[in-house]
ROGU-170372 format. One line per field, with one value per residue (C-alpha): residue number from 1; residue in three letters; x, y, z. Coordinates in Angstrom, 2 decimals, always signed. Each point is the difference from the previous one (the first is absolute). Layout:
N
seq = NUM  ...
type = Ala  ...
east = X  ...
north = Y  ...
up = Z  ...
END
This chain:
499
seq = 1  2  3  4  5  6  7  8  9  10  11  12  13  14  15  16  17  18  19  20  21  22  23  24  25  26  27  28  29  30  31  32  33  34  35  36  37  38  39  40  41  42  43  44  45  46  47  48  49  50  51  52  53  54  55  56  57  58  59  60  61  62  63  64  65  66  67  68  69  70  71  72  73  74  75  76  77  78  79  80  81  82  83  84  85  86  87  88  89  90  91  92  93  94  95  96  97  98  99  100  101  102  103  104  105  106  107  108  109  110  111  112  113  114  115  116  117  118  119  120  121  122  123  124  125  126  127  128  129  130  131  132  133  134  135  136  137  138  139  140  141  142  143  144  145  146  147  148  149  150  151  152  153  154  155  156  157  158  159  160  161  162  163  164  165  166  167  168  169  170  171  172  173  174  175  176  177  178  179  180  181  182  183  184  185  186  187  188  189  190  191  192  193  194  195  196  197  198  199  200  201  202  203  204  205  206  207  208  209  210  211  212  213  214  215  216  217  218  219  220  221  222  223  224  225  226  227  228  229  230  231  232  233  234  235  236  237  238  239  240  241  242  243  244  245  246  247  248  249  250  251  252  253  254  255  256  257  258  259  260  261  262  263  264  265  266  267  268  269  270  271  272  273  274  275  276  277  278  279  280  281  282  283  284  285  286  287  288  289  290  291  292  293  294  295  296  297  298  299  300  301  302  303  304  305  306  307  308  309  310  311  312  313  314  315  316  317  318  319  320  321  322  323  324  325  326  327  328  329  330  331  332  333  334  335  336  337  338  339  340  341  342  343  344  345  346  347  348  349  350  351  352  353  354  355  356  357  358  359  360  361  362  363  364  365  366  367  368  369  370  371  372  373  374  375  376  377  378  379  380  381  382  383  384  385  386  387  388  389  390  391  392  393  394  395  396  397  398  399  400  401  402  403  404  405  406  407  408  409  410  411  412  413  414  415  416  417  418  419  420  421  422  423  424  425  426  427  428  429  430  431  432  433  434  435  436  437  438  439  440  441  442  443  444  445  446  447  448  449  450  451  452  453  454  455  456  457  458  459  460  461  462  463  464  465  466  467  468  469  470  471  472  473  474  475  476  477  478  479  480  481  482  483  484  485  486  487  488  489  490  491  492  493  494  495  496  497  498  499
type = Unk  Unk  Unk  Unk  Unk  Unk  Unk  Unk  Unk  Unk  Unk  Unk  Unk  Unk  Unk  Unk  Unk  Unk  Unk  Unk  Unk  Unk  Unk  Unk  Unk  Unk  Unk  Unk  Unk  Unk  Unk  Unk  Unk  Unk  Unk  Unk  Unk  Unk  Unk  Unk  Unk  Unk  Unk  Unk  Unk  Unk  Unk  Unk  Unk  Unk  Unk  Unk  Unk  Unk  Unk  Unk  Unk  Unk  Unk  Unk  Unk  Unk  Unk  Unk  Unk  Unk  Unk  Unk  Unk  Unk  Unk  Unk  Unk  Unk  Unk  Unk  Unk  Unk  Unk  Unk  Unk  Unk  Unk  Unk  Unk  Unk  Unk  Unk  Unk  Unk  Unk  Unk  Unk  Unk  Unk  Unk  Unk  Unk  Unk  Unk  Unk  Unk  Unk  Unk  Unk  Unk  Unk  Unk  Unk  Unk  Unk  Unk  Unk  Unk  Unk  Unk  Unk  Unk  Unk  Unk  Unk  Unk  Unk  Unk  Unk  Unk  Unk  Unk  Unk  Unk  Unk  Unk  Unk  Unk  Unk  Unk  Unk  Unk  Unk  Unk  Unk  Unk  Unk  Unk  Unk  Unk  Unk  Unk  Unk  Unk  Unk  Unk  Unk  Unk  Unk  Unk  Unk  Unk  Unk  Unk  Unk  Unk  Unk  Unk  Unk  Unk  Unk  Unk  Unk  Unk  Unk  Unk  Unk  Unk  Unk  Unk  Unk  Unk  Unk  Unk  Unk  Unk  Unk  Unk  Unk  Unk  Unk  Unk  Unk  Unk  Unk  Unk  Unk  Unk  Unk  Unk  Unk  Unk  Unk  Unk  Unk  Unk  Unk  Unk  Unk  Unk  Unk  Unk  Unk  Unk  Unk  Unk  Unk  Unk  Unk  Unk  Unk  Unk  Unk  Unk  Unk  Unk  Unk  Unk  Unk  Unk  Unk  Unk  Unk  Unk  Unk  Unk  Unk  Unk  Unk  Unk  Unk  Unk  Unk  Unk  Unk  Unk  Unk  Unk  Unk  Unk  Unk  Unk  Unk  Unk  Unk  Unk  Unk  Unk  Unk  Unk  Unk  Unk  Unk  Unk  Unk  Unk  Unk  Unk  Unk  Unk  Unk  Unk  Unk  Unk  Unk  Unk  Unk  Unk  Unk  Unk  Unk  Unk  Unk  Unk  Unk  Unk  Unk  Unk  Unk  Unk  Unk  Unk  Unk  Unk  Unk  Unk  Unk  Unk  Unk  Unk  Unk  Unk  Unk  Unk  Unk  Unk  Unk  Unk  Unk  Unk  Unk  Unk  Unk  Unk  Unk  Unk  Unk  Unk  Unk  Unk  Unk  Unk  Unk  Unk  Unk  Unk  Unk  Unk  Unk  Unk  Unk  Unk  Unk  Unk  Unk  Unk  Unk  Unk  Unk  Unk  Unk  Unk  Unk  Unk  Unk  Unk  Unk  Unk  Unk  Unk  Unk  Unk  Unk  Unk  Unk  Unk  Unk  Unk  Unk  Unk  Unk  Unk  Unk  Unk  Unk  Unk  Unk  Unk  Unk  Unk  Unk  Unk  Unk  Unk  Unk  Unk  Unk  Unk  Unk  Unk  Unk  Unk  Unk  Unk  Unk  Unk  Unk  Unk  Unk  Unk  Unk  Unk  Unk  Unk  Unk  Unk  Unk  Unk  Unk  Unk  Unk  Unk  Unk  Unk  Unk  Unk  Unk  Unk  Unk  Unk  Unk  Unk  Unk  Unk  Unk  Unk  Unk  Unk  Unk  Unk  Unk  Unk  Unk  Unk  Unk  Unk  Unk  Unk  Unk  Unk  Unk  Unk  Unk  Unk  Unk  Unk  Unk  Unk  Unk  Unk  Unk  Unk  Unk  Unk  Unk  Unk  Unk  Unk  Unk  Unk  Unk  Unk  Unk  Unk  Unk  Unk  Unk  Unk  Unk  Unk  Unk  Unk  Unk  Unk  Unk  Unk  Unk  Unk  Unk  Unk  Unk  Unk  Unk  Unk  Unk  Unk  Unk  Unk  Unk  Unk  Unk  Unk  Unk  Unk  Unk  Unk  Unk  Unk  Unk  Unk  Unk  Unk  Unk  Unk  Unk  Unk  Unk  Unk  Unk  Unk  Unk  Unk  Unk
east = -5.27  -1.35  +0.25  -2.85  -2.98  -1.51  -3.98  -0.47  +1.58  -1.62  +1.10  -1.60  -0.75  -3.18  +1.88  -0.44  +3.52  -1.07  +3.68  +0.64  -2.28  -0.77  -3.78  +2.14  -0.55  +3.17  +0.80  -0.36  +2.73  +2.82  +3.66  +2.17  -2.64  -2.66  -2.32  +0.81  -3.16  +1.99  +2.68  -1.62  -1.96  +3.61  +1.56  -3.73  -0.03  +3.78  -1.37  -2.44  -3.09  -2.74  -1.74  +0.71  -2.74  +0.36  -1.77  -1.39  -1.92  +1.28  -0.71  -1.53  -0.42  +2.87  +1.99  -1.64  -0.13  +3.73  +0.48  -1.84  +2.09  +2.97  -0.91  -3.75  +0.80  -0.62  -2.59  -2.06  -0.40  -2.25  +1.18  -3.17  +0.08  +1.53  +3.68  +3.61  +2.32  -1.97  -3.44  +1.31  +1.31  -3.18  -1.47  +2.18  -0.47  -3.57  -0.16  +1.92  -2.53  -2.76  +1.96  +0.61  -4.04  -1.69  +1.10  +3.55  +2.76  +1.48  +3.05  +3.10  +3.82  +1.68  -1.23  +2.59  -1.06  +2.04  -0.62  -1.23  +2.76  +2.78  +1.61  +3.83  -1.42  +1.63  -1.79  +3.13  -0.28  -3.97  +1.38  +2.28  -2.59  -2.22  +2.34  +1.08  -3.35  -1.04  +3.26  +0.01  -3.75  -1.01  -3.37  +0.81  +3.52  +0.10  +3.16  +2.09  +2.62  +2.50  -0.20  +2.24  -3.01  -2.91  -2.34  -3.59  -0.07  -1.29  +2.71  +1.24  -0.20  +1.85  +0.02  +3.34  +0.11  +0.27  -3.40  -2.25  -2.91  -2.13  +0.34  -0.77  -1.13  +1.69  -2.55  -0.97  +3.96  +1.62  +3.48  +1.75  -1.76  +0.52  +3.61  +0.16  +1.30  -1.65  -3.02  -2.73  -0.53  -3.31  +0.91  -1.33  -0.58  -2.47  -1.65  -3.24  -1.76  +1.85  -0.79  -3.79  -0.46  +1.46  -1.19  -3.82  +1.72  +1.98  -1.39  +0.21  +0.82  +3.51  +0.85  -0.85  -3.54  +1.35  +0.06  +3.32  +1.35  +3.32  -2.54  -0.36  +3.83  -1.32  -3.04  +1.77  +2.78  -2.72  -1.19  +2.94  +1.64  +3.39  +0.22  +3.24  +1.78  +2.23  +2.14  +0.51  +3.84  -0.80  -2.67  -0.19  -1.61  -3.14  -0.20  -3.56  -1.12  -2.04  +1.17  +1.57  +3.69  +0.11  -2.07  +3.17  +2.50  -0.95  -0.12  +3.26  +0.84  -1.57  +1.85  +3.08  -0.64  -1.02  +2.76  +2.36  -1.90  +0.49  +3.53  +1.23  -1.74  +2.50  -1.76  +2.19  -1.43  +2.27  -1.79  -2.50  -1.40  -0.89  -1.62  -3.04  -1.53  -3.83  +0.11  -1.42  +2.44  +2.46  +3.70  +2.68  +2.81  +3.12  -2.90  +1.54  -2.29  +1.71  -0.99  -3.54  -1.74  -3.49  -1.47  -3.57  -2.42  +0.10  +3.28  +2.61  +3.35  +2.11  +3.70  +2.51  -2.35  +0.76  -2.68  +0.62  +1.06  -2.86  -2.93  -3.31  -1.50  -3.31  -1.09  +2.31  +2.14  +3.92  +0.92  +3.95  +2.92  -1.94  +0.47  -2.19  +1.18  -2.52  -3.39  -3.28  -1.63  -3.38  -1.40  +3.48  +1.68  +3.50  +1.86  +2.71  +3.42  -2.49  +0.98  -2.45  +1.00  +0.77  -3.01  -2.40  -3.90  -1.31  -3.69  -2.10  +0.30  +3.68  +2.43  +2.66  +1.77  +3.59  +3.03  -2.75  +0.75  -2.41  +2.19  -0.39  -2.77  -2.10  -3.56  -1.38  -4.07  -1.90  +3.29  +1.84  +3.16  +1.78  +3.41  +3.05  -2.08  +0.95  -2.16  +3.01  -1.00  -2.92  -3.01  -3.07  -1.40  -3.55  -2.09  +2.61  +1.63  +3.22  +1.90  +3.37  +2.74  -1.27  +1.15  -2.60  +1.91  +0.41  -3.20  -2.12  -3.70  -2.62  -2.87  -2.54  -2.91  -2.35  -1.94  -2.70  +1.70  +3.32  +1.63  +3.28  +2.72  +2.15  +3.48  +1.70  +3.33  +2.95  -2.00  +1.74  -2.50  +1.76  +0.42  -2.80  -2.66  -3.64  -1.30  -4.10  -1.48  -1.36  +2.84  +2.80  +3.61  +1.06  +2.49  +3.23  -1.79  +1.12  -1.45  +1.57  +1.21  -2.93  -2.47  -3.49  -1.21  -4.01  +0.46  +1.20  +3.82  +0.56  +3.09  +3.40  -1.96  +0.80  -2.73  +0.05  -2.61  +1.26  -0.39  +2.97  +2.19  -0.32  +3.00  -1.40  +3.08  +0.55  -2.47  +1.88  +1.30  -3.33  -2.15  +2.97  +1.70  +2.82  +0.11  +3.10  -1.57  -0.32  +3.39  +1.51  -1.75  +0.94  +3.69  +0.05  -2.08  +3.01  +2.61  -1.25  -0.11  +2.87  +2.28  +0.70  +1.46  -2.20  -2.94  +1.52  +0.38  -3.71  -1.19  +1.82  -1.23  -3.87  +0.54
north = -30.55  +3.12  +3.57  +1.05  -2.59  -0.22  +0.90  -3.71  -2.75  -1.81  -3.51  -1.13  -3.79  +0.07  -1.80  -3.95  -0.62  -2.36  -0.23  -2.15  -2.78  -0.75  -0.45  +1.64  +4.17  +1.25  +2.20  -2.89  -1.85  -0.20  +0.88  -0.11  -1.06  +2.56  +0.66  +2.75  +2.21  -1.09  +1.57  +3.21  +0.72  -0.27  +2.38  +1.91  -0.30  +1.19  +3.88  +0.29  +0.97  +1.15  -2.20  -2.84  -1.22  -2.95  -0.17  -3.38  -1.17  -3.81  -2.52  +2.87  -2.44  -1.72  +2.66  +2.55  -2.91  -0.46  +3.66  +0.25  -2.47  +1.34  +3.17  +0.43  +3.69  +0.34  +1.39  -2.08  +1.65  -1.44  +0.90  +0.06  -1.28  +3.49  -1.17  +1.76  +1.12  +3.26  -1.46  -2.51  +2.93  +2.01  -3.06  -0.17  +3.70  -0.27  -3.05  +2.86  +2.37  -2.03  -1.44  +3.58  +0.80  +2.52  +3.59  -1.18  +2.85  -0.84  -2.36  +2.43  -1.03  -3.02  -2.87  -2.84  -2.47  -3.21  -3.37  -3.63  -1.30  +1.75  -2.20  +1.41  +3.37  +1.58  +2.05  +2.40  +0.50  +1.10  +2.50  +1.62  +0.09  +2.11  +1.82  +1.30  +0.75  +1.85  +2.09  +1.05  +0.76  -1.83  -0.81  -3.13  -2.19  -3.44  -2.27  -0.87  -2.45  -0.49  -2.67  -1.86  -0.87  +1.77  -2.50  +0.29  +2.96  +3.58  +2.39  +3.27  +2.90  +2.49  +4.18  +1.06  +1.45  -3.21  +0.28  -2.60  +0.41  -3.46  -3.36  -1.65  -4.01  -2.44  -0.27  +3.65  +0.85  +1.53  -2.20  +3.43  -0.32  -3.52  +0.34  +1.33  -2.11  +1.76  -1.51  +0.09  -2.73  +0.92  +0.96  +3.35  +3.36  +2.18  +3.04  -1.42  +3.44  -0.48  -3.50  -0.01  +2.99  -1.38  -3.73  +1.19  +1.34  -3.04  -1.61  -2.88  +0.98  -2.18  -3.25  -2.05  +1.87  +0.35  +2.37  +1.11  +1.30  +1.59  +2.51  +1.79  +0.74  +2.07  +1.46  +1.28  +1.41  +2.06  +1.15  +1.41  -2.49  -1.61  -3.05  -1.88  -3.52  -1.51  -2.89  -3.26  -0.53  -4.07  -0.60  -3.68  +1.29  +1.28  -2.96  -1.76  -3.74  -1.07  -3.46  -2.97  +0.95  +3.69  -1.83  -2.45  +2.63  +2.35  -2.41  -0.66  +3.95  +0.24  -3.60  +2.11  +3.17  -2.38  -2.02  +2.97  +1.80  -3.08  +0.07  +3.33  -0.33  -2.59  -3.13  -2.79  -1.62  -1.95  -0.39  +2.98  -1.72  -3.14  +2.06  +0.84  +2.09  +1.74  +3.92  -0.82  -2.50  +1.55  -0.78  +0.33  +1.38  -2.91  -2.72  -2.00  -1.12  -2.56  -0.64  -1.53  +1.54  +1.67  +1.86  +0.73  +1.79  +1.59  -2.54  +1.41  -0.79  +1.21  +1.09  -2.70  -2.94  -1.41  -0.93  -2.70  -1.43  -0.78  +1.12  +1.15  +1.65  +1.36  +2.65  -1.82  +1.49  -1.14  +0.89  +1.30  -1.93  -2.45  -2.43  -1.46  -1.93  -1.00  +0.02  +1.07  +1.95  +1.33  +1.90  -1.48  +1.33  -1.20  +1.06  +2.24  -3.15  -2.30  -2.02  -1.46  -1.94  -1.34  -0.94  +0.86  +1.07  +2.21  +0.37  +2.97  -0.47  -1.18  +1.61  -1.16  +1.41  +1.46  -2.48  -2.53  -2.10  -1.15  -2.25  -1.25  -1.50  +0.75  +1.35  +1.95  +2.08  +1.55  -1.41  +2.07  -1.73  +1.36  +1.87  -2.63  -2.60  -2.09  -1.38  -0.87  -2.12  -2.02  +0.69  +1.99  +1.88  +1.04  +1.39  -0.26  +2.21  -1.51  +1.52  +0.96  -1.78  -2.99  -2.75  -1.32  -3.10  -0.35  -1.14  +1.00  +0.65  +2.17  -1.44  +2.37  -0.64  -3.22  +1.13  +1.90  +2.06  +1.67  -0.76  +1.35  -2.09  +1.92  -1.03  +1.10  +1.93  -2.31  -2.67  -2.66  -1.31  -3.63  -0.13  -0.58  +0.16  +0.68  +2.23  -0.36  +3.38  +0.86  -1.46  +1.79  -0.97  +1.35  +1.62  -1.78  -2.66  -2.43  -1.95  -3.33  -0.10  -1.37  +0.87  +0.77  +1.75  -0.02  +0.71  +3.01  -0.24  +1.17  +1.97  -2.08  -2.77  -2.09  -0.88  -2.94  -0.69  -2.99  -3.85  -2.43  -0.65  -4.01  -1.58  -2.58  -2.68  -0.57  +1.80  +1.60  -3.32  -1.43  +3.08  +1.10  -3.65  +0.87  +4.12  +1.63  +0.71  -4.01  -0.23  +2.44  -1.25  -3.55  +1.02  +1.79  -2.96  -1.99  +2.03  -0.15  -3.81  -0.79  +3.16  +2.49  -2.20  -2.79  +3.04  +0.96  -3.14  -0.71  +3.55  -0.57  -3.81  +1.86  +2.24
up = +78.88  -1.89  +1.12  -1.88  +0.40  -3.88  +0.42  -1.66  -1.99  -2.67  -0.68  -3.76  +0.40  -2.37  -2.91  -1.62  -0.91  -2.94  -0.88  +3.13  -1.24  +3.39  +2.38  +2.58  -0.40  -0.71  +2.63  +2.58  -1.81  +2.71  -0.11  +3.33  +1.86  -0.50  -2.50  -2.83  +1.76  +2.98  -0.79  -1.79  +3.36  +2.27  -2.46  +0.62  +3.87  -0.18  -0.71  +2.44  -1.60  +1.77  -2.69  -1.62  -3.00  -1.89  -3.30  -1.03  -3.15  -1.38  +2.36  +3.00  +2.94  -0.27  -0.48  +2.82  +2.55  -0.69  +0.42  +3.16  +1.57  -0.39  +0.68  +1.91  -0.07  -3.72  -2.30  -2.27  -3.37  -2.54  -4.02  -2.28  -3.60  -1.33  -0.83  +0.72  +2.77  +0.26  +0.48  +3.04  +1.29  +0.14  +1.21  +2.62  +1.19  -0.43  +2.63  +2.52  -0.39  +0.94  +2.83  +1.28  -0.13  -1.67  +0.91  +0.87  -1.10  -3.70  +0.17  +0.62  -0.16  -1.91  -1.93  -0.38  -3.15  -0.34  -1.21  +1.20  -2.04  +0.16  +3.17  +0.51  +0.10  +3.76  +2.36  -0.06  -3.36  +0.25  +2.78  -1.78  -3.20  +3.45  +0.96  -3.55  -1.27  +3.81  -0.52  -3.19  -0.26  -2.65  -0.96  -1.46  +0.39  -2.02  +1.13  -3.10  -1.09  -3.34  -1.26  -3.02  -1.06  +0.45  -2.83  +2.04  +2.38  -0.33  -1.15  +2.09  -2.17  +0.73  -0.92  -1.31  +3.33  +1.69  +1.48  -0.41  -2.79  -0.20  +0.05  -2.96  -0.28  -2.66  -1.86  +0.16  -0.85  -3.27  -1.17  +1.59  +3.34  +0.14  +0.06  +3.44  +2.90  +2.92  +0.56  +2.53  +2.78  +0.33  +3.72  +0.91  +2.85  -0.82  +2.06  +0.65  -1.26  -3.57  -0.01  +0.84  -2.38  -2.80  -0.16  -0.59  -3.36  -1.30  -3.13  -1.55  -3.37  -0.76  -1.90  +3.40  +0.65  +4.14  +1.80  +0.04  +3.76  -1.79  -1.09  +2.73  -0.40  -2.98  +1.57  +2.74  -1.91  -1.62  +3.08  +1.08  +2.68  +0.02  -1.57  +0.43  -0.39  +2.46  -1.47  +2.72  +0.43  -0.59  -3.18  +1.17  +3.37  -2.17  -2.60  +0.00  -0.41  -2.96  -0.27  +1.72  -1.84  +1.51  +3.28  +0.86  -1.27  +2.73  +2.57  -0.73  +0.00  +3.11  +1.46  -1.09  +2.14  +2.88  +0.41  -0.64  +2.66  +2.40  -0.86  +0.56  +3.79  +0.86  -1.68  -2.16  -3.12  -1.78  -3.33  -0.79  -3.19  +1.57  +3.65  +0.26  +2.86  +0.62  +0.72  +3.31  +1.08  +3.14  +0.40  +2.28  -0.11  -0.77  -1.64  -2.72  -3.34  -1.74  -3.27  -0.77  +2.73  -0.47  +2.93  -0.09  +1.67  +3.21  +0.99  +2.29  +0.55  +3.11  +0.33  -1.39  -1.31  -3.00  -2.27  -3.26  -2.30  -1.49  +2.67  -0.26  +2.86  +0.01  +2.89  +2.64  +2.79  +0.15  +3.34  +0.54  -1.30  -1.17  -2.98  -2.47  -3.17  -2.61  +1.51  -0.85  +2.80  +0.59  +2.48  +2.79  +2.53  +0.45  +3.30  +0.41  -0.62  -1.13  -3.44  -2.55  -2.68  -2.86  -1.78  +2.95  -0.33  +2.35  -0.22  +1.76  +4.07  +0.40  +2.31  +0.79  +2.91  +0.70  -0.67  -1.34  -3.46  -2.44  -2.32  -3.49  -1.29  +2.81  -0.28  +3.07  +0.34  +2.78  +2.11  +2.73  +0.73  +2.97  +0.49  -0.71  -0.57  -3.62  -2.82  -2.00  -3.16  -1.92  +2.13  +0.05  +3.09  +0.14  +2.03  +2.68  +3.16  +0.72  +3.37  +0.16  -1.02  -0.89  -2.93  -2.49  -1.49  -4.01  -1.84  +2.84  -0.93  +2.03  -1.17  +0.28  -1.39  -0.19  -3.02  +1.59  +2.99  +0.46  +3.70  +1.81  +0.87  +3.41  +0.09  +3.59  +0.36  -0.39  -1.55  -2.64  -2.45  -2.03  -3.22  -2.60  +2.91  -0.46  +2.90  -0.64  +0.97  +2.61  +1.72  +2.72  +0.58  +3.14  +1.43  -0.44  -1.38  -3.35  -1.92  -1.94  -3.09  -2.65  +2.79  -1.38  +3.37  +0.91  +3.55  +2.32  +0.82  +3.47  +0.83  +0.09  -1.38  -3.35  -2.20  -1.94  -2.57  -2.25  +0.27  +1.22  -2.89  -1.19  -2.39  -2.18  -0.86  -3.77  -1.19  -3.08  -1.00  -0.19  -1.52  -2.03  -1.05  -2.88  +1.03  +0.72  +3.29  -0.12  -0.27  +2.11  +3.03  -0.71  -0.34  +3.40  +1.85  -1.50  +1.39  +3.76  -0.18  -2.66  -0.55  -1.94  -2.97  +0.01  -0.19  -2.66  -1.78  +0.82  -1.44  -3.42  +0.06  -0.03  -2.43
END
């Protein structure tokens, strides 16, 4: 993506974020469907470093081991117990130095420093912060934003020339200084020989005690290189998470540039506000969202399905002009046609091939039901591989499992399974077979066969009238034994006589 490839980026990860009240560290708190680290590292990855470090301190394992999968390409740096931007960076560049072995050349070109936490930070916008700083010369480039209210972050100073002369910390500010809107996002480029030359001299001395990395802005001023600020065209893009309130107002910033992005390539959602969808999701051109709809994961929707109201669907596949109305999916694949819906469950392992239905109320796992083949209402199908286009009958139950061991049930092409039967797995239908209505089936059907597993039916004579004497079952039954031996009025007559 970049021209120029920055020497390395360093990603700071090493802080607690005790604001977030939370046993989760806070740059693995998710938004989109990716962690804020996540996130950083994409926006990382998107420069092409030779290099990528990440810098960890506040909960190390969990956070490196998070890091590492995402990215097994990354350094591992370790931030000792000296505090402040500057110090993690030094830590950083110190782990690079012993990676590269003793007598390796000094680091030459840029270093990128960016954030764990800073998650709708672009990997366009780090370019052009590379690209700036590598054409103008500068020895040190800091990425700035104006903001209406800059309460918390480390003022720009400026010379009367317009050239940047420090950047100066709230605390650290005068009431002058702390009236300027241009702020730094703590996003920097810096040659790498200004930079490693001029952390060995930062102190600590400064109402935190940290060491301060916007003092190498000074330090290199004073050694003669270019210092200069470039301000981001969108301050939201560099705003950082400290608690749960800027956490779900960012997700929400970043839902926004999703769905937006979705829409302008040819994608329909009705409702933005009430449609949620994962940066990794992928859809076609001409899908519909209706309102409700919440698409997580790595879920995919091709050209011209329409997805909702009111649907969940967690790393699925929707194949081509499908439909699916208020389901919760997990780990599906519905066929290209196919419908699903309403008020179906897919659990991990359905698919459900092309033209196929999956109607409401109907609960389906580790079952792959065949092209045109119909599940259409009140059943559940588990463990199950259905052929094509078959019928499972209404209140149908695959049951599955026996309480210690999970069996198949096979169901052949063109098969018709009754109403409210009970096919005990393992146990095939064939071909063309069917099975009875209220059939609890044991056996193997064979093809063209009908099973039928349920006893004769027996009529007992009077029993209501006997085990319900004085009901209005009672009477009913008397009235219409009346009126097949008397008529119609004298059954009347008789009813009102009972009651």
């Amino acid at each position: 993506m970049s021209s120029t490839r920055p020497a390395v980026v360093v990603v700071l990860a090493a802080g607690e974020g005790t604001r977030m009240r939370s046993a989760i560290p806070k740059v693995l708190h998710t938004i989109g469907g990716r962690s804020l680290l996540g996130h950083a590292l994409a926006a990382a990855r998107g420069v092409e470093p030779e290099r990528l470090v990440v810098v960890v301190r506040h909960e190390r394992e969990r956070v490196a081991a998070h890091a590492l999968g995402i990215d097994a390409d990354v350094l591992i740096a370790d931030q000792d117990d000296v505090p402040g931007t500057g110090r993690a960076v030094q830590c950083g560049l110190d782990a690079l130095v012993r990676e590269r072995g003793e007598g390796a050349e000094p680091l030459t070109g840029t270093v990128v420093v960016t954030f764990g936490d800073v998650p709708l930070l672009r990997a366009q916008t780090l370019v052009d912060l590379v690209a700036a700083h590598e054409t103008e010369g500068n020895g040190v480039t800091v990425l700035s934003a104006v903001l209406p209210d800059p309460t918390g972050y480390g003022r720009i100073v400026r010379d009367d020339d317009g050239a940047v002369a420090s950047i100066v910390e709230q605390k650290d500010a005068t009431d002058a200084q702390r009236a300027i809107v241009e702020v730094n996002t703590g996003i920097w480029a810096f040659d790498a020989a200004v930079l490693t030359a001029a952390l060995p001299k930062v102190g600590r001395a400064n109402a935190q005690g940290e060491v301060y990395l916007t003092d190498v802005l000074a330090l290199a001023r004073t050694d003669g290189h270019r210092v200069a600020a470039r301000p981001v065209a969108d301050a939201g893009e560099v705003e950082g998470v400290n608690d749960r309130v800027q956490l779900a107002a960012l997700g929400a910033a970043l839902n926004r540039r999703t769905l937006q992005a979705h829409m302008r390539a040819g994608v329909t959602v009705v409702d933005p506000a009430t449609t949620w969808v994962d940066v990794h999701v992928d859809l076609g051109a001409d899908v519909t969202l209706l309102p409700g709809t919440q698409l997580l994961g790595a879920t995919s929707v091709a050209a011209g399905a329409v997805v909702g109201p009111d649907t969940t669907l967690t790393d699925c596949e929707v194949g081509e002009g499908a439909v699916v109305t208020r389901t919760h999916g997990e780990l599906a694949v519905v066929g290209a046609g196919a419908s699903v819906g309403p008020f179906s469950f897919l659990r991990p392992g359905t698919r459900l091939g092309e033209r196929g239905k999956i109607g409401a109320f109907v609960e389906t796992k580790n079952a792959d039901i065949g092209a045109r083949s119909k599940v259409p209402h009140l059943s559940y199908v588990g463990d199950a591989e259905i052929g094509e286009g078959a019928n499972i009958g209404a209140a149908t139950i695959f049951a599955n499992y026996d309480g210690q061991t999970k069996s198949r049930t096979r169901v052949g092409d063109a098969a018709f399974v009754g109403s409210d039967s009970v096919l005990v797995a393992p146990v095939s239908i064939g071909d063309g077979a069917y099975t009875a209505a209220g059939s609890v089936i044991t056996d193997d059907v064979p093809p063209g066969a009908i099973g039928v597993g349920r006893g004769r039916q027996k009529n007992i004579e009077g029993w209501t009238e006997r085990k319900r004497p004085g009901s209005a079952s009672a009477r009913a039954a008397a009235a219409a034994r009346a009126a097949t031996t008397n008529g119609p009025a004298d059954a009347r007559a008789e009813q009102e006589e009972r009651a």
